[in-house]
N, C-alpha and C positions, 0 to 999 in steps of 0.2 A: 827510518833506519837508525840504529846507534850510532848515536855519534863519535864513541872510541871503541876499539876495538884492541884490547892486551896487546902489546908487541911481544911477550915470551909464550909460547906455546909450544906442542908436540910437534912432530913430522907431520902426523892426521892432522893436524890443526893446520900447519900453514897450506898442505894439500887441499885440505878443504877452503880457505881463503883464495888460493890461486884457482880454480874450480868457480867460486859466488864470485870474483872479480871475472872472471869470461863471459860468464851469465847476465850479470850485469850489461857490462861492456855491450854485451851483443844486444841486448834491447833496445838500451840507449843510441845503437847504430841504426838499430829499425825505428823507431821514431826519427831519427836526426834524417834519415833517408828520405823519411816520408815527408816530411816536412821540406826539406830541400827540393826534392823530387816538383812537387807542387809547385813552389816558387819559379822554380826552373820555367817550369811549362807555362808558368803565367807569363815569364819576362819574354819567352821566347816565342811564345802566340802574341804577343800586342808588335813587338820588335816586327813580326812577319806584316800583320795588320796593316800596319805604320808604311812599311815601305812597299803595299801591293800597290800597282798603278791601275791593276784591272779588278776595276766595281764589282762584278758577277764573281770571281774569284774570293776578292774580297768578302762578300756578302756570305758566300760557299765557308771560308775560314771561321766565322764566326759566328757561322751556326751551328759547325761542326763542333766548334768551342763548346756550345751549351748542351752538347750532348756529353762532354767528355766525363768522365765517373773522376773524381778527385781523388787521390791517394790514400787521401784521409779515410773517406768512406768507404776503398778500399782496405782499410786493412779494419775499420769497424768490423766488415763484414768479414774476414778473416780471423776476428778477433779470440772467435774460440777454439780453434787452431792453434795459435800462437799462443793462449793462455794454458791449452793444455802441455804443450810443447815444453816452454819453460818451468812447468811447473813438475814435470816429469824432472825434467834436468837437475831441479831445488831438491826434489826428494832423495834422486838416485844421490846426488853430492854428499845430502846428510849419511845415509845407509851407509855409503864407503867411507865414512870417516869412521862410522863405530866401529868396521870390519878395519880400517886400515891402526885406529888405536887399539883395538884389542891385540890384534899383530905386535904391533910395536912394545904394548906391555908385554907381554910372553917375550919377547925376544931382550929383554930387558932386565925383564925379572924372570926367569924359567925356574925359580921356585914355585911359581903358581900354575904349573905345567902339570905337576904332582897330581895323581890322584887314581883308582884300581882299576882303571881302563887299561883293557892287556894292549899290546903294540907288534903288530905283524913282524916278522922275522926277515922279510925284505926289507919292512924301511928301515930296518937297523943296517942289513948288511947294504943297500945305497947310500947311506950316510957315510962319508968317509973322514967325519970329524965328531966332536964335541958339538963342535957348532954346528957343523949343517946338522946332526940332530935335533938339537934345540929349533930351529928355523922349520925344519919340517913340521914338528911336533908343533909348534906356533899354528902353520899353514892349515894342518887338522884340526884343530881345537878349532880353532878363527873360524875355518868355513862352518862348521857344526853350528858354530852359535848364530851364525849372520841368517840363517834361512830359519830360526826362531821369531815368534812376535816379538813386536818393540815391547810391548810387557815384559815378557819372558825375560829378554835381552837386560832388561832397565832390573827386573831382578837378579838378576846374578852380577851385575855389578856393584848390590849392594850384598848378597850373601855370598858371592863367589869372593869379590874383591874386598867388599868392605866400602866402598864408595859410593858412600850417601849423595843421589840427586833430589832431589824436589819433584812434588808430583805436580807444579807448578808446570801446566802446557801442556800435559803428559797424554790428556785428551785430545787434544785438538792436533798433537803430532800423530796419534794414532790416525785423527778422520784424514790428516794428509797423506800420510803411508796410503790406506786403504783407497783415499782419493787417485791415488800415482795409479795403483794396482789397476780401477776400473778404466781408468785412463789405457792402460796398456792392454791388457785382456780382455777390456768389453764396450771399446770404443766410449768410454764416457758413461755409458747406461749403467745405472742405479743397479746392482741385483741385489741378492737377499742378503750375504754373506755384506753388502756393504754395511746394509738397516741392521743388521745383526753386531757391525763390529763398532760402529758408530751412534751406536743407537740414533740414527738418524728417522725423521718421520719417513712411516710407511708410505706415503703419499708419491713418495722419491723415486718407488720401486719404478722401475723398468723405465723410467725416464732419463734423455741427457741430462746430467749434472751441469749447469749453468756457469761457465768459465768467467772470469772477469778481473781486473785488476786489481781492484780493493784483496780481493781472495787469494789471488799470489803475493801482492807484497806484506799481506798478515800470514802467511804461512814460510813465507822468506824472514821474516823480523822473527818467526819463532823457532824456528831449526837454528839461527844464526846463536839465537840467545842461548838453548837448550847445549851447542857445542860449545861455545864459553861457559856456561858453566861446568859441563861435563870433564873439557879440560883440565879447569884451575882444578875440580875436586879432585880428578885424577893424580895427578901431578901434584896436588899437596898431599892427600892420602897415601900413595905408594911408593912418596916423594923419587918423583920421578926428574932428571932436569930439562927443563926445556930450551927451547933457541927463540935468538931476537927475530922477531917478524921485521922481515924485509920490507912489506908494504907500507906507504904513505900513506893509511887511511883514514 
């Protein structure tokens, strides 16, 4: 993981840091559990052991002991559950920062609202300001572009806005998107539309994609970077300002 992370950023930005610190947090409590859990059950089956007076009882406790499944092994085998889990939650976090910073730029900058898309005659007369115009006209643009590829997406904030990113990652956030997707849609199974957008091997078709830790935390260390960068360009390009990160991280 980086070991600093910018304390001034956008609203998306520190939404999105409060969002990878729950994410976090909540692994680190399914590990911390497992591991205690275990201990637990070790101090508290010898503790029982220790003070049986009756043999047969005794001999009963701990053979049932050697049958017991350990926590550990439990969540091994749980493991692609929980890897899919969390790594849905990494994705969906990044998605809603692009969708919650492109919001925030329109609502910021509503010159860049401009452009020959006509506008229904209701949301003019429900708007009963400047501003809530502005905010509505933000809430349409924003959803329009967030159900575009991250391609798509990552293009228009270099020809909409002028905000040069790097195609540094640029693949490997795509096989993650796409990964969430099969994740959510097709139980984990490879389909075409994945081998297609990933150009992953054919091989993969119609097979679980293979969950595991190495794989979420190299797709957690590249969303985290991809929005630090994103931000700082943002924010010095459209010189936007930002606020001090509350977090100690």
């Amino acid at each position: 993981m980086l070991r600093k992370l910018p304390k001034i950023g956008t609203a998306a930005y520190h939404d999105y840091l409060n969002s990878w610190q729950d994410i976090s947090s909540f692994f680190s409590f399914i590990l911390s559990m497992v591991s205690r859990l275990d201990g637990m059950s070790s101090l508290a089956h010898t503790t029982l052991v220790e003070t049986c007076d009756d043999p047969i009882e005794k001999e009963r406790m701990i053979e049932e002991r050697k049958q017991r499944v350990p926590m550990v092994e439990v969540l091994k085998n749980n493991r692609q559950f929980l890897m899919e889990t969390l790594h849905v939650r990494v994705v969906d976090n990044f998605l809603n920062y692009i969708s919650s910073l492109l919001f925030e730029i329109y609502r910021k900058k509503p010159v860049l609202l401009r452009s020959s898309e006509m506008i229904d005659f209701a949301t003019l007369i429900d708007c009963g300001s400047m501003q809530s115009l502005v905010h509505s006209l933000a809430e349409i643009k924003t959803s329009k572009l967030v159900y575009k590829s991250y391609s798509e997406i990552n293009k228009y904030f270099l020809d909409g806005l002028g905000v040069k990113i790097t195609d540094a990652s640029n693949s490997e956030i795509i096989y993650a998107i796409e990964l969430r997707n099969i994740i959510v849609h097709n139980r984990c199974v490879v389909d075409k539309r994945f081998i297609r957008k990933t150009k992953a091997n054919i091989s993969l078709l119609n097979k679980k994609h293979s969950m595991h830790l190495d794989l979420y935390e190299k797709f957690e260390k590249i969303l985290l970077s991809k929005v630090i960068e994103l931000d700082v360009e943002t924010r010095k390009h459209l010189k936007i300002c930002g606020h001090k990160n509350k977090f100690k991280l």
